[in-house]
C-alpha positions as semicolon CSV with decimal commas, in nm:
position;residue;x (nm);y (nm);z (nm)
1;X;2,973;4,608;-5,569
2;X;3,146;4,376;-5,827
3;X;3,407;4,289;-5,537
4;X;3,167;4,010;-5,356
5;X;3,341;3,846;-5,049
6;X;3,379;3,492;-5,010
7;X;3,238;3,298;-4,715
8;X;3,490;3,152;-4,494
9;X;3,212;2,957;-4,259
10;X;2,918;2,814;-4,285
11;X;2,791;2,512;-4,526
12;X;2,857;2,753;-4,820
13;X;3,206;2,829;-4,703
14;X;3,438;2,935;-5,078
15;X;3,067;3,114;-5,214
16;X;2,942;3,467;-5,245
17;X;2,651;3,608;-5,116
18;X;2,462;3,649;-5,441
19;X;2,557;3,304;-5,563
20;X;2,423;3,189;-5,182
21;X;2,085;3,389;-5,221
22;X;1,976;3,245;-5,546
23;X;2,035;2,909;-5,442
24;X;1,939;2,907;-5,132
25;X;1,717;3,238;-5,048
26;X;1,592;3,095;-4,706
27;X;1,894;3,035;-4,555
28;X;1,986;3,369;-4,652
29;X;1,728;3,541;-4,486
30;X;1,734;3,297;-4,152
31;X;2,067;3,431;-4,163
32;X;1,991;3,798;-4,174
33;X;1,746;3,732;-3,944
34;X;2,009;3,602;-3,719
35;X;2,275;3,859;-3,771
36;X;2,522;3,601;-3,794
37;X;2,691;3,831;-4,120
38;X;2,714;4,124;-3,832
39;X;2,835;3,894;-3,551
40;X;3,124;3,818;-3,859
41;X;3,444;3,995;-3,786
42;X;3,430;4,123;-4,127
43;X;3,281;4,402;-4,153
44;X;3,258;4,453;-4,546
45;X;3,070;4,110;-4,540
46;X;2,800;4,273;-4,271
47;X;2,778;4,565;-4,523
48;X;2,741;4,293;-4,842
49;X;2,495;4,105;-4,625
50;X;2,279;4,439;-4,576
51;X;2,290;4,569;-4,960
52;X;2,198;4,273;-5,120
53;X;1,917;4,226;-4,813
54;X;1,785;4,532;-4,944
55;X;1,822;4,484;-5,331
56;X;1,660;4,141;-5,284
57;X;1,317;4,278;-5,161
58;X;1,331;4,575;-5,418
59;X;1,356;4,414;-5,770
60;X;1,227;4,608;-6,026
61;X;1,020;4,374;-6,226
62;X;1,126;4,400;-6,601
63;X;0,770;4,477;-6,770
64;X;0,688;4,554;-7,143
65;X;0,328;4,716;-7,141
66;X;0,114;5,032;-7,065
67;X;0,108;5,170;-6,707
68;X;0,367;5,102;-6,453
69;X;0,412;4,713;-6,375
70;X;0,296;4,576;-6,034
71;X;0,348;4,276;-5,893
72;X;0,072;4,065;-5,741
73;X;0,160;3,806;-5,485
74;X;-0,073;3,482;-5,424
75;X;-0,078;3,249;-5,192
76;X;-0,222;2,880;-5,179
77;X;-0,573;2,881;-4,987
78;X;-0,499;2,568;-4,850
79;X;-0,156;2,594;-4,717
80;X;-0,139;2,936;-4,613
81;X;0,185;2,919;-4,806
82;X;0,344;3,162;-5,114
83;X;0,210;3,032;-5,437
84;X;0,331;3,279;-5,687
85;X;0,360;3,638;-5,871
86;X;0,250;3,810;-6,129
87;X;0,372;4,092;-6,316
88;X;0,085;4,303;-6,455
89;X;0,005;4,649;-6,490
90;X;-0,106;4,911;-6,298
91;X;-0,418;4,951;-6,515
92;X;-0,544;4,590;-6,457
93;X;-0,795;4,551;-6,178
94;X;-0,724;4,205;-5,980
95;X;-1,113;4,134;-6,044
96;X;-1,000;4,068;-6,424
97;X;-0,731;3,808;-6,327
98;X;-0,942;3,587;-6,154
99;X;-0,841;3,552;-5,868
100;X;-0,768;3,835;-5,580
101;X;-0,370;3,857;-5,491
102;X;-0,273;3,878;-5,138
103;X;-0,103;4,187;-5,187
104;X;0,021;4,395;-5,442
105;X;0,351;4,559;-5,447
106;X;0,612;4,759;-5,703
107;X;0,902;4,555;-5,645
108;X;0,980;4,148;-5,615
109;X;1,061;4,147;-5,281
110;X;1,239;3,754;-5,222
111;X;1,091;3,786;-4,871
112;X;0,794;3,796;-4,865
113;X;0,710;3,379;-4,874
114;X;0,921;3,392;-4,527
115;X;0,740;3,694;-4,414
116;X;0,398;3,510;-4,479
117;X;0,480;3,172;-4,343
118;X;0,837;3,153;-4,126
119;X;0,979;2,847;-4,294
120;X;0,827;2,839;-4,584
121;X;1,135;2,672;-4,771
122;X;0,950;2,605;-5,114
123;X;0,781;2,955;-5,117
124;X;1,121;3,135;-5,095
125;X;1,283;2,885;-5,343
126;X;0,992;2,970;-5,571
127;X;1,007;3,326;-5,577
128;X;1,401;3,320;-5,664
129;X;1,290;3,095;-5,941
130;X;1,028;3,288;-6,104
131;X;1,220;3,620;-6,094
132;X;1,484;3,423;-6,257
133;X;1,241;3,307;-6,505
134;X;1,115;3,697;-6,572
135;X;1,461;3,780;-6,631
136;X;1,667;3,527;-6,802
137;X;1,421;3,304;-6,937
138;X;1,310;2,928;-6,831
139;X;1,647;2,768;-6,903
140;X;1,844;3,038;-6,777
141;X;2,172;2,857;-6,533
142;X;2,226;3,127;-6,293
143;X;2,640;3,032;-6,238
144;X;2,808;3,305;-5,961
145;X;2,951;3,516;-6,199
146;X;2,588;3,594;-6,332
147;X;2,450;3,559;-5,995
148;X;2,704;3,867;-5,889
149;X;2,627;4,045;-6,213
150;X;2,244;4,087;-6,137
151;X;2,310;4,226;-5,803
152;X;2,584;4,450;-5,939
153;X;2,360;4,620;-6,149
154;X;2,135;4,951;-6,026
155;X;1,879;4,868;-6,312
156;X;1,768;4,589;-6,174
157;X;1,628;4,748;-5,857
158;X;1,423;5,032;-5,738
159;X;1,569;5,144;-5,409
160;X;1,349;5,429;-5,410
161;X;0,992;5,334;-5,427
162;X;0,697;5,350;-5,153
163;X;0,649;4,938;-5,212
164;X;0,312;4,902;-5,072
165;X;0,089;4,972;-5,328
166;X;-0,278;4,863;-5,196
């Protein structure tokens, strides 16, 4: 898209939509959720809003191994809550991790913690920052410019796939 809109409302009024998302991914989704991009006037921002909704559930995980990479989501037995991800491969049974995933998907999809539990702040905040993590490294700073750069880029996602994969 490379030509990311600035926000002229809202608490992150001056920012981007990609900057927004990785800092604060639940917001972003209420957001969606809540049309209030399509209720905008602008109509280029309701049409940003919508792309990066769907790159942001269909990350392609970056993966270095045999078989196609899948990644596991977990979730805290006590809480209910997101926990985390793993990126594995296709070839490893989730008896050998110990420790049975939720589910198991293709992509990263940033969602899913507010799909599992509706405010589950933390969960989403987590997700953003492991995916950052599988990316960039541990002490990656993700400024806008690199923010907008991820999103820009095809390669990172896989708008194609069937994502359920158990």
């Amino acid at each position: 898209m490379s030509n990311w809109l600035d926000l002229r409302f809202t608490k992150y009024k001056g920012r981007s939509l990609p900057e927004i998302i990785f800092l604060d991914p639940n917001w972003f989704f209420w957001s969606c959720e809540q049309r209030i991009f399509k209720a905008n006037i602008n109509e280029m921002l309701a049409y940003q809003a919508d792309s990066l909704f769907k790159k942001a559930t269909h990350i392609k995980p970056p993966f270095i191994g045999k078989g196609r990479p899948v990644v596991q989501y977990f979730v805290n037995q006590r809480s209910g809550k997101f926990s985390h991800i793993k990126v594995v491969s296709d070839t490893i049974m989730p008896s050998e991790l110990g420790g049975a995933p939720l589910l198991t998907r293709t992509v990263i999809d940033w969602s899913i913690p507010r799909n599992l539990n509706f405010y589950d702040r933390a969960g989403t905040e987590s997700i953003v920052r492991q995916t950052k993590v599988l990316f960039f490294g541990v002490d990656f700073h993700m400024s806008r410019a690199r923010a907008e750069d991820f999103f820009d880029k095809d390669r990172n996602f896989d708008m194609t796939s069937v994502n359920w994969f158990m």
